[in-house]
C-alpha positions as CSV (number, residue, x, y, z in Angstrom):
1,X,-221.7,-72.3,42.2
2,X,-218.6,-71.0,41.3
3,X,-217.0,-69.1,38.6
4,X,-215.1,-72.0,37.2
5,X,-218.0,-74.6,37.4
6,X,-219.5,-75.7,34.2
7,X,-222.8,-75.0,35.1
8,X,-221.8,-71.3,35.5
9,X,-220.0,-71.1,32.6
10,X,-222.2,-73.4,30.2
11,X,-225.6,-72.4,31.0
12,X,-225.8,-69.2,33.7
13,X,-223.7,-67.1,32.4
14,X,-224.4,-67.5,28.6
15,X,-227.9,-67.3,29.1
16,X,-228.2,-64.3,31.7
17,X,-225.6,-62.6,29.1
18,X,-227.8,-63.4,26.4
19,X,-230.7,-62.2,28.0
20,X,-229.4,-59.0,29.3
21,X,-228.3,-58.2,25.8
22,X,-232.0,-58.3,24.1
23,X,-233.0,-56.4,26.7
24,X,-230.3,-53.5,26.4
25,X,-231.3,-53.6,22.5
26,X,-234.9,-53.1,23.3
27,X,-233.7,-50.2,24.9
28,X,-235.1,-51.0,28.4
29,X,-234.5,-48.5,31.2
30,X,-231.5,-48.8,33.3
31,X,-233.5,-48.8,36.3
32,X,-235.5,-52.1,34.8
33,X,-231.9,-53.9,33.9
34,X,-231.2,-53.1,37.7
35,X,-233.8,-55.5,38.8
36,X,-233.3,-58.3,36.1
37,X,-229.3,-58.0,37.0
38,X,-230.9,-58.1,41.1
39,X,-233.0,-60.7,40.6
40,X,-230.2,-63.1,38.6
41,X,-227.5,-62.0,41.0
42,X,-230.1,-63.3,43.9
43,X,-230.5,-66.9,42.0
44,X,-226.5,-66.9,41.5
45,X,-226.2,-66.9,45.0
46,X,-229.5,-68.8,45.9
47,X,-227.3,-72.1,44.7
48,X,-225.1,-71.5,47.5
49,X,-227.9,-72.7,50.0
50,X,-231.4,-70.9,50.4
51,X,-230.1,-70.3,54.4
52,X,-227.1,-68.2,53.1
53,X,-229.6,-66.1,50.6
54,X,-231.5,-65.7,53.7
55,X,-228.9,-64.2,55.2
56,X,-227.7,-61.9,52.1
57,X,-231.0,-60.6,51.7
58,X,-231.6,-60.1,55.6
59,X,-228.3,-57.9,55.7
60,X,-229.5,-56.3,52.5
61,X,-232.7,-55.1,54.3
62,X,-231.2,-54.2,57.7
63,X,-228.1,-52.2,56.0
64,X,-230.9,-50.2,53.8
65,X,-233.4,-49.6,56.0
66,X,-231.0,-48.2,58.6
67,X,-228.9,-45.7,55.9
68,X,-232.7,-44.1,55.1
69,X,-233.4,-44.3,59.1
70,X,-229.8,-42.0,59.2
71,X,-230.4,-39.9,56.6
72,X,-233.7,-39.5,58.1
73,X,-232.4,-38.2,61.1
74,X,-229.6,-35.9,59.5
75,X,-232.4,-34.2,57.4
76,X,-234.5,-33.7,60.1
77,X,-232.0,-32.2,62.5
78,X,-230.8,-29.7,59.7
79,X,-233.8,-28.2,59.1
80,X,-236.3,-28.9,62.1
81,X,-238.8,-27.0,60.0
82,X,-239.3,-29.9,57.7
83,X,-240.6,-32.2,60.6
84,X,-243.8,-30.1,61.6
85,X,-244.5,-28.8,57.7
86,X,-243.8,-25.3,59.0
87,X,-240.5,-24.6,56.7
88,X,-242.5,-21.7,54.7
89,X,-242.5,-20.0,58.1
90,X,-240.0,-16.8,58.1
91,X,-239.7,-16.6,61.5
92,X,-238.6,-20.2,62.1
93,X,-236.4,-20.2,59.4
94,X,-234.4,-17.1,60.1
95,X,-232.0,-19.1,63.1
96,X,-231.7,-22.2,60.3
97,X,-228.0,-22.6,58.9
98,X,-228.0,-22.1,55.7
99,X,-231.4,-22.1,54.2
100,X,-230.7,-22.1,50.9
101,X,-229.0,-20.4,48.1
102,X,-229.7,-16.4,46.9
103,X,-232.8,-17.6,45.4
104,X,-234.3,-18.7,48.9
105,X,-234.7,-22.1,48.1
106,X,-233.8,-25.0,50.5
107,X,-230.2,-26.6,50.4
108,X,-231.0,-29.7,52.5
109,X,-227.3,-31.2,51.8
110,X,-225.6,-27.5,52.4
111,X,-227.9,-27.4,55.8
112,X,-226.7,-30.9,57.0
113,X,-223.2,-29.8,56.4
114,X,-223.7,-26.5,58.0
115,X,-225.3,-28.0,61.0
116,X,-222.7,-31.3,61.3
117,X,-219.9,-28.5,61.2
118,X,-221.3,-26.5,63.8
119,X,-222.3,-28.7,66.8
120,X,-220.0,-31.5,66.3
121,X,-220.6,-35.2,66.1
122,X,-222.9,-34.7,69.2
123,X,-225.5,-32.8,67.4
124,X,-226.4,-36.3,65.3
125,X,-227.5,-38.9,68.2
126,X,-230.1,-40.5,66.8
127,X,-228.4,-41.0,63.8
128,X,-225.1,-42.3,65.4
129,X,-227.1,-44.4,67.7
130,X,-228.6,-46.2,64.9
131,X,-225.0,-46.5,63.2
132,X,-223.7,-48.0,65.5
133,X,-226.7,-50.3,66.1
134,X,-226.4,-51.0,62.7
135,X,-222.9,-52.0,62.9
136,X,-223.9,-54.2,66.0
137,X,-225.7,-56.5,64.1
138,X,-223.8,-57.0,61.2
139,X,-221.1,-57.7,63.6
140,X,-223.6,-60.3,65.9
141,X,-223.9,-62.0,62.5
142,X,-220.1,-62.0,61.9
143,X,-219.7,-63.3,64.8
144,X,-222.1,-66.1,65.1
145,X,-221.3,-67.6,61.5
146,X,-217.2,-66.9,61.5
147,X,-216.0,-66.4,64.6
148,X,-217.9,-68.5,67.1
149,X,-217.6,-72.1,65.6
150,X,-214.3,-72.2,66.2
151,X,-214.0,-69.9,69.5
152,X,-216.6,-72.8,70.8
153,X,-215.3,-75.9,69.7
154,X,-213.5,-77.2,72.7
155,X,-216.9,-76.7,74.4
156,X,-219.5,-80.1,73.3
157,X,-222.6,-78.4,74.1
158,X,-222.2,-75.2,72.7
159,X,-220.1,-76.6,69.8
160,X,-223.1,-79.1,68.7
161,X,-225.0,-76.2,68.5
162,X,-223.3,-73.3,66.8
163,X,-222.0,-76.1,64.5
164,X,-225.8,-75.2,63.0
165,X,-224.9,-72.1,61.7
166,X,-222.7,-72.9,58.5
167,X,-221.2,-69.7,57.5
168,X,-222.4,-68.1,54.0
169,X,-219.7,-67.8,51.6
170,X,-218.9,-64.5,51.0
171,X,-220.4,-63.1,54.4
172,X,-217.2,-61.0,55.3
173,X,-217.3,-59.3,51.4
174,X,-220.6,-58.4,50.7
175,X,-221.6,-56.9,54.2
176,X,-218.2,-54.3,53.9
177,X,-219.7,-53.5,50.8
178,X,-223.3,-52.7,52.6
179,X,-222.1,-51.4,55.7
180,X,-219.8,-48.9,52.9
181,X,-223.5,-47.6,52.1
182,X,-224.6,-46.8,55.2
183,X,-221.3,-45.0,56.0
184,X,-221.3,-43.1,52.9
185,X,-225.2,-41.9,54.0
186,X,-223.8,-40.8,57.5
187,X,-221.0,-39.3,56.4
188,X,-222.9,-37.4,54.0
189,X,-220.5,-38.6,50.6
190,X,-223.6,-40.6,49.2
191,X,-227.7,-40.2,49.7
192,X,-229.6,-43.3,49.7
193,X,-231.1,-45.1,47.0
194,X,-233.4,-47.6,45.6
195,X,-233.5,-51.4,47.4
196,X,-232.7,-52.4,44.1
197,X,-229.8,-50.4,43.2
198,X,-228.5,-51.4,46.6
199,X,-228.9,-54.7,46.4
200,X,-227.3,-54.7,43.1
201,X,-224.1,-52.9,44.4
202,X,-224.1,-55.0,47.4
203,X,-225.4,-58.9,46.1
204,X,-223.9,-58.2,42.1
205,X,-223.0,-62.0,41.1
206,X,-219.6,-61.3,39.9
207,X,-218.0,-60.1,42.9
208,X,-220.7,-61.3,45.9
209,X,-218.5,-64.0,46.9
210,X,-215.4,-63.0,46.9
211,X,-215.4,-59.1,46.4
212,X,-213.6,-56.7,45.3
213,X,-215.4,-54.9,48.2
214,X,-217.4,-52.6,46.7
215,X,-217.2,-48.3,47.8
216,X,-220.4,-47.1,47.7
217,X,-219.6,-43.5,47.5
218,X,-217.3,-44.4,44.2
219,X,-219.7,-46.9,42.7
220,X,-222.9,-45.0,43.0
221,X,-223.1,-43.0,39.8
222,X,-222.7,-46.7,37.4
223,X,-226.0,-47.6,38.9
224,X,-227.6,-44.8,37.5
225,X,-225.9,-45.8,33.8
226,X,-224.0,-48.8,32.5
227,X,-224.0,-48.9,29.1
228,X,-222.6,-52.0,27.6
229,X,-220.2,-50.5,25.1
230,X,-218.2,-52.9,22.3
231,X,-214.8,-51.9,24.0
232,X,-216.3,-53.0,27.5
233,X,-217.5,-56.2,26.2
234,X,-213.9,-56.9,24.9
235,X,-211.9,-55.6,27.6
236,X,-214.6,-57.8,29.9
237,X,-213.8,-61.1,28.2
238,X,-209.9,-60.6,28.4
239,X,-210.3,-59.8,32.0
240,X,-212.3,-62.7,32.6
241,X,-210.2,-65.3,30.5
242,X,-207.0,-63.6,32.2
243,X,-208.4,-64.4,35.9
244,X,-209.6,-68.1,34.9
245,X,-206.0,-68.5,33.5
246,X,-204.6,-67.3,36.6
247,X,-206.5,-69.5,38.6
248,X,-206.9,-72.4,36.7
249,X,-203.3,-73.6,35.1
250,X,-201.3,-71.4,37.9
251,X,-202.9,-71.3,41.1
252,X,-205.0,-75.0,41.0
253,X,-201.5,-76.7,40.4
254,X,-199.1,-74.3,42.7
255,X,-201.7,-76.1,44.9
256,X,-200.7,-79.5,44.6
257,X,-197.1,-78.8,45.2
258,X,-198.3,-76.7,48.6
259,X,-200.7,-80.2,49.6
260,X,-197.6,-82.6,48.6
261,X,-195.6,-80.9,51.2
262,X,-197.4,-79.8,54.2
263,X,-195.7,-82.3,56.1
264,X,-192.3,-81.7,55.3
265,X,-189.7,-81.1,57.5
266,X,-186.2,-80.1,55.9
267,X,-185.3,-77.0,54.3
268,X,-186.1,-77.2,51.0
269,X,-189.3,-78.3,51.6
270,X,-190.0,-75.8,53.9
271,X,-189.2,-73.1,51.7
272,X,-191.1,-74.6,48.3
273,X,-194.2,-74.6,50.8
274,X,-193.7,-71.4,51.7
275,X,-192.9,-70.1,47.7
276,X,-196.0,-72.1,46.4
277,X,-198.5,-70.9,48.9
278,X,-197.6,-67.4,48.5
279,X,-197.8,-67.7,44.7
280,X,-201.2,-69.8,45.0
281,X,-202.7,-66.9,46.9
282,X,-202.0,-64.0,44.4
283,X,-203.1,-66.4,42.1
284,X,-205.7,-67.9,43.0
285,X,-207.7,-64.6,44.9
286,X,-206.5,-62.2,42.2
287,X,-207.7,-64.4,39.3
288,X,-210.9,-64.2,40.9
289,X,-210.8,-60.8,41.5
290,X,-209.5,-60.0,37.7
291,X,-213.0,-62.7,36.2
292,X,-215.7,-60.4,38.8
293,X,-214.1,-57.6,37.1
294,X,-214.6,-58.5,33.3
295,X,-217.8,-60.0,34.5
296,X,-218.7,-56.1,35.8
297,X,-217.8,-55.2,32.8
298,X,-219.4,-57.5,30.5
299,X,-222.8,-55.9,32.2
300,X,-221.4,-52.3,32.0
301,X,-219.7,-51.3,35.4
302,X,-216.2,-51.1,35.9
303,X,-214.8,-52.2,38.7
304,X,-211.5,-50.9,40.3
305,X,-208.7,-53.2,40.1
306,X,-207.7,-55.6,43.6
307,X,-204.3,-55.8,43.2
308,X,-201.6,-54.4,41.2
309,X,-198.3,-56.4,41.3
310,X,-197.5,-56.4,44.9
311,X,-194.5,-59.1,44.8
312,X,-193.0,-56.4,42.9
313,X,-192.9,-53.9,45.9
314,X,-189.9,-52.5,47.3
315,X,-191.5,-52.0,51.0
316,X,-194.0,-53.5,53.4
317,X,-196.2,-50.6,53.0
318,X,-196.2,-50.4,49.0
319,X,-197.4,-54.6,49.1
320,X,-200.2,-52.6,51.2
321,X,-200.8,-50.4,48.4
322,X,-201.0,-53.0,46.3
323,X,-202.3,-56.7,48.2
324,X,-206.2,-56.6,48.0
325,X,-206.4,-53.1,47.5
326,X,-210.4,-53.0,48.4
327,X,-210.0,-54.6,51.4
328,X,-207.0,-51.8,52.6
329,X,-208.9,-48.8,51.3
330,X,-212.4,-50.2,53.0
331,X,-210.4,-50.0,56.7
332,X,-208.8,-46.9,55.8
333,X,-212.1,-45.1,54.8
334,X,-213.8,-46.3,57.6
335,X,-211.7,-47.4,60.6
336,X,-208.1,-45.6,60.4
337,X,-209.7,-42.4,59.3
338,X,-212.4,-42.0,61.6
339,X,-210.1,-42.9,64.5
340,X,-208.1,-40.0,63.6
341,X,-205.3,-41.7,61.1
342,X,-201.9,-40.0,61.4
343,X,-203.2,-36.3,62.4
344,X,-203.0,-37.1,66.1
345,X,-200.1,-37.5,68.8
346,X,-197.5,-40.4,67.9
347,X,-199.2,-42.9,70.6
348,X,-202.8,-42.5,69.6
349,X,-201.2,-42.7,65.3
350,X,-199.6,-46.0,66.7
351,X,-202.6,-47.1,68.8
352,X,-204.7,-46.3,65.4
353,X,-202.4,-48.3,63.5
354,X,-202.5,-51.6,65.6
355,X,-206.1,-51.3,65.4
356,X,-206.7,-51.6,62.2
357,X,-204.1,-54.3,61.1
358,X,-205.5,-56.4,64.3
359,X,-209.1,-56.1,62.9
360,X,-207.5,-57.0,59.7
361,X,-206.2,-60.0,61.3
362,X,-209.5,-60.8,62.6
363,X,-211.1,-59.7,59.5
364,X,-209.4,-62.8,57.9
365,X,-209.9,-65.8,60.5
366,X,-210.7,-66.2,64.0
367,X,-207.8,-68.2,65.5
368,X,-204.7,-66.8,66.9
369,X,-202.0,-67.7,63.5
370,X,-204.3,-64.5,61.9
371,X,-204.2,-62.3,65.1
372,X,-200.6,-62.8,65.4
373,X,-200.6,-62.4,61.2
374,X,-202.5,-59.0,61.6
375,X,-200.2,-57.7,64.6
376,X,-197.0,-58.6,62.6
377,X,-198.0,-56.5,59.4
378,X,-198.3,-53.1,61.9
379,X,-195.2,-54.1,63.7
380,X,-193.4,-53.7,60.3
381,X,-195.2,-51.0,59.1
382,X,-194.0,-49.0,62.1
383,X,-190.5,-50.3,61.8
384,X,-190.4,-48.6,58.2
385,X,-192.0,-45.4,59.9
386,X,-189.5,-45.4,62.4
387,X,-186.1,-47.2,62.3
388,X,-185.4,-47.9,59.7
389,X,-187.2,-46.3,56.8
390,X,-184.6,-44.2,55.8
391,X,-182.2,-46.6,55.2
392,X,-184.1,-48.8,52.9
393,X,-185.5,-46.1,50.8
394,X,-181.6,-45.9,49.9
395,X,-180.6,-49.5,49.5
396,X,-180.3,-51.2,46.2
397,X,-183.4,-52.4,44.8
398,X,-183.0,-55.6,44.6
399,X,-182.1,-55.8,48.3
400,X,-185.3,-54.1,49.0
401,X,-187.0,-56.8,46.9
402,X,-185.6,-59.4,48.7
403,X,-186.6,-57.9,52.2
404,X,-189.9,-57.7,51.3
405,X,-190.3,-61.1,49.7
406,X,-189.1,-62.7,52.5
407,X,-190.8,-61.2,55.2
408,X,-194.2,-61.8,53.0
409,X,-193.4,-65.2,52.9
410,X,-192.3,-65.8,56.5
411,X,-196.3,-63.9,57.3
412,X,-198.3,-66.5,55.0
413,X,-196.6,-69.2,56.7
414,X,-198.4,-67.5,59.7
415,X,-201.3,-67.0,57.7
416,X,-201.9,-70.5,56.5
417,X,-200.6,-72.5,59.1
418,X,-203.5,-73.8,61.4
419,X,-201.5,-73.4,64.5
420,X,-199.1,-70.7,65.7
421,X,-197.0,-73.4,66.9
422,X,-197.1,-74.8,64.1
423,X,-196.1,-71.6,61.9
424,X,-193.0,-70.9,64.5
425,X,-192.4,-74.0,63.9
426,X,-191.7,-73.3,59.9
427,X,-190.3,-70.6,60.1
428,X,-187.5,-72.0,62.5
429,X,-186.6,-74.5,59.9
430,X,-186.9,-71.6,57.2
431,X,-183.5,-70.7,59.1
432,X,-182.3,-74.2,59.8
433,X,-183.5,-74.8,63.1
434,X,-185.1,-78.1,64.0
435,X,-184.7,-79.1,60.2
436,X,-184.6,-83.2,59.6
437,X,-181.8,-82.4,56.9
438,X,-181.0,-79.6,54.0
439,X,-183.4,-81.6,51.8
440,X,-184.7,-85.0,51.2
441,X,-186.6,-86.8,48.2
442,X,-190.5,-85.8,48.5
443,X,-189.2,-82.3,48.4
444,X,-186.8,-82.7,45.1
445,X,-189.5,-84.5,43.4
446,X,-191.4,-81.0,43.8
447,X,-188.6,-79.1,43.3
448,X,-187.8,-81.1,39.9
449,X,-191.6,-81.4,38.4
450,X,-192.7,-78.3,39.4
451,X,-190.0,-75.6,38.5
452,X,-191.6,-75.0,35.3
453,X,-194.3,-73.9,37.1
454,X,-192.9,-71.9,39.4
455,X,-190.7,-70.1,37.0
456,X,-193.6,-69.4,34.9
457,X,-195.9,-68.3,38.2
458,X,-192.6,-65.9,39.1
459,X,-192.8,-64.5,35.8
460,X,-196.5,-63.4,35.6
461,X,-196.4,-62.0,39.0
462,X,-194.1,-59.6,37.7
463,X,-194.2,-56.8,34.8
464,X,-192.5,-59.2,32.6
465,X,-195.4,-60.4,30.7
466,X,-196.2,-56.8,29.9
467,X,-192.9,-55.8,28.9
468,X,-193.4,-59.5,26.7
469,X,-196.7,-58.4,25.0
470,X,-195.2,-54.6,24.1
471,X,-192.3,-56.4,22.9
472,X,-194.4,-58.5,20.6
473,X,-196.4,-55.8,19.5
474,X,-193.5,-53.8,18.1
475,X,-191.7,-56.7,16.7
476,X,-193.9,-59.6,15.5
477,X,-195.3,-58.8,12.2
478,X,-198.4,-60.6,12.8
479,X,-202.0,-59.8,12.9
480,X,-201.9,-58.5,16.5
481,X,-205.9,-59.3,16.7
482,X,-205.3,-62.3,15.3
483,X,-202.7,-63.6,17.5
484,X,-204.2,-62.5,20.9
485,X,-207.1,-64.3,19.6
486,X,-205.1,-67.2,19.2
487,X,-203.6,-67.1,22.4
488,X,-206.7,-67.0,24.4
489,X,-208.4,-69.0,22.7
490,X,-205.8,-71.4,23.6
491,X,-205.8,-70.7,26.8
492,X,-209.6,-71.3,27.5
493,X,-209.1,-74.9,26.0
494,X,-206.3,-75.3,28.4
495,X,-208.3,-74.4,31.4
496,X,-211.2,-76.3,30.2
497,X,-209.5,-79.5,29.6
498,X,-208.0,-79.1,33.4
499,X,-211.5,-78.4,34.9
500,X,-212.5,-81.3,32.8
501,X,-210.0,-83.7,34.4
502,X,-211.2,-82.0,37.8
503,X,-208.1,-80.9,38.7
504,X,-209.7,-77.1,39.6
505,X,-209.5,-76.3,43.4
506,X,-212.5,-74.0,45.2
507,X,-210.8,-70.8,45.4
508,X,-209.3,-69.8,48.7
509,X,-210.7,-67.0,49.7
510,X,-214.0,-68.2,50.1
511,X,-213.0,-69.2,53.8
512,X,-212.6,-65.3,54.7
């Protein structure tokens, strides 16, 4: 089940809505609207295939058992006391860092800090060794749904049988979220919580399929209170009417164009493949993003936003800032950080930075177009750092502009071509080598029928539309409820009337 299917949005989500509404006006306790939002979340994914919910809920388990098993351990080592029920013992407690405060009483969190500070990362090795064994299998799971299918194919035997282990949609999203819990609890940002409230944060039906990846640490306080307030009930449906838009009239037909010419060999066609893949993509992954977050807020939580205009950035490492934004932040937090990000010589800072865009690459797909893909974004990344940084800052901006778009498009060709010599192969004719000719009539046909599109996918993937609607405001003497109104109510008949005439596509980034 999908967002866009009718069955979602005729029956599961109009009901589950409905019911979670009587039950916030009966004034139920938040912790009791956790597990009805748990258990629906749970059946949401459930019509994915009952082997895939066995999965979520395994990971689900294994994540929380191991966060308490590390906090556990953390607790224990700060105050030894607390492990033979001796901590009212003077004499034990003298040597103790920090006890407590002036009153006397016990500061477990203010001990674990104390002690963490003062014999290193070393003093903690039960708790790092069941970190990392935590990590190791989350990442034997990754591995034997994404990444070995494909690694094994050219091998019968061993293809026929990993080719039993279909890979659950959403695998890669919801265990960053989980494995951001058990980081969070070992780092000491977050303390553990109930299954429930876990789960919910980890397996929440709006975003378990296709994030935003969730941040434990930053997400941990809404579970304890969502209330579902008139203005987040609003601001949820425009959110979620937006994203549907986005991907339904924009991204499903950008589509069509990128199917009709995948073969193409001149030029023009090269270059519309290019232009309506990387417009599809925004679309289609930020549309989803932009319906899990008015869904989150339909229920009370607000999520932060996934992206944030990033065809409008004037370097490689701004689109960074602003391409999938969860996705950036989750390998900052908890791989370029921890590895000792930019406060360390200039080889290890470069060594840290290949690292992460590599496992970026490999985060995303497990053939070589996305290693290559992942390598190519540090590459220019360190260019900017270090030749010629300078120099751009100062260039026009429109140059800038063009730099970046360019080199974005020239990676997704990377990025969604199946073959690396396949995607050398586009980009060549990108700059006229082995072209069949300039252009030729499959890719004019495009060009022709779909530049209304296009224009109109260029335009909303800049700030034009918000410049449009503040223009409107001030100008249009209208009933400025009235006409937004209007307009999306428009706007869903559109969308409907396309899904009707099954012309929606799955959205992309369920393959990731």
């Amino acid at each position: 089940m999908q967002l866009t299917d009718f069955s979602f949005l005729f029956a599961f989500l109009p009901l589950s809505y409905l019911v979670y509404l009587l039950l916030v006006r009966q004034k139920i306790k938040t912790s009791t609207l956790n597990v009805y939002l748990l258990v629906i979340s749970l059946l949401f994914y459930a019509a994915q295939g009952f082997s895939s919910l066995f999965i979520l809920v395994f990971i689900l388990l294994w994540n929380w058992f191991c966060a308490g098993a590390i906090e556990y351990d953390l607790t224990q080592r700060a105050n030894p006391s607390l492990a033979d029920g001796s901590a009212l013992d003077p004499a034990e407690n003298m040597e103790a860092p920090n006890l407590g405060s002036q009153t006397g009483a016990i500061n477990p969190a203010g001990s674990i800090r104390a002690a963490k500070s003062a014999a290193g990362f070393h003093a903690l090795p039960a708790a790092r060794q069941t970190l990392w064994l935590c990590v190791g299998v989350n990442l034997l799971i990754l591995l034997l749904y994404k990444y070995l299918p494909t690694w094994l194919a050219p091998f019968g035997f061993a293809s026929r049988w990993i080719s039993q282990f279909v890979m659950p949609i959403g695998l890669s999203f919801y265990m960053f979220s989980s494995l951001s819990y058990v980081f969070d609890v070992y780092n000491q940002k977050a303390k553990t919580c109930s299954l429930v409230n876990f789960g919910l944060f980890t397996a929440f039906f709006g975003r378990v399929i296709m994030g935003p990846i969730g941040h434990y640490a930053q997400f941990k306080d809404q579970l304890d209170d969502h209330p579902v307030t008139r203005r987040a009930k609003r601001y949820g449906a425009v959110l979620f009417l937006q994203g549907m838009f986005y991907k339904v009239m924009l991204a499903d037909n950008l589509a069509l164009i990128f199917a009709g010419l995948e073969t193409n060999t001149s030029w023009l066609g090269t270059w519309l493949l290019a232009v309506s893949y990387t417009l599809q993509l925004y679309f289609d992954f930020m549309g989803y993003s932009r319906m899990a977050r008015g869904l989150a807020s339909l229920f009370g939580f607000q999520i932060p936003q996934n992206f944030d205009k990033p065809y409008t950035a004037l370097s490689i490492q701004e689109f960074w800032r602003r391409w999938h934004i969860s996705l950036t932040d989750w390998f900052r937090e908890y791989i370029y950080i921890p590895l000792g990000g930019n406060r360390v010589s200039q080889s290890r800072w470069v060594l840290n930075l290949f690292v992460v865009w590599l496992l970026t690459g490999i985060w995303h797909g497990p053939t070589l177009p996305f290693f290559v893909w992942g390598i190519l974004q540090g590459g220019l990344i360190l260019a900017e750092h270090k030749l010629y940084g300078n120099a751009l800052n100062k260039a026009p901006a429109w140059t800038r502009h063009l730099y970046v778009m360019v080199l974005v498009m020239i990676s997704w060709t990377i990025f969604f071509s199946p073959t690396i010599g396949m995607a050398f192969a586009r980009i060549g004719r990108m700059f006229f080598v082995g072209i069949e000719g300039f252009s030729n009539s499959q890719a004019m046909f495009y060009l022709v029928h779909g530049l209304i599109l296009l224009a109109a996918a260029i335009f909303c993937a800049t700030n034009l539309p918000k410049k449009a609607t503040h223009w409107i405001t001030v100008h249009v003497p209208l009933n400025k409820g009235l006409l937004g109104a209007f307009g999306y109510g428009l706007g869903l008949v559109i969308c409907l009337a396309m899904l009707i005439s099954q012309t929606s596509q799955a959205f992309l980034y369920t393959a990731f």
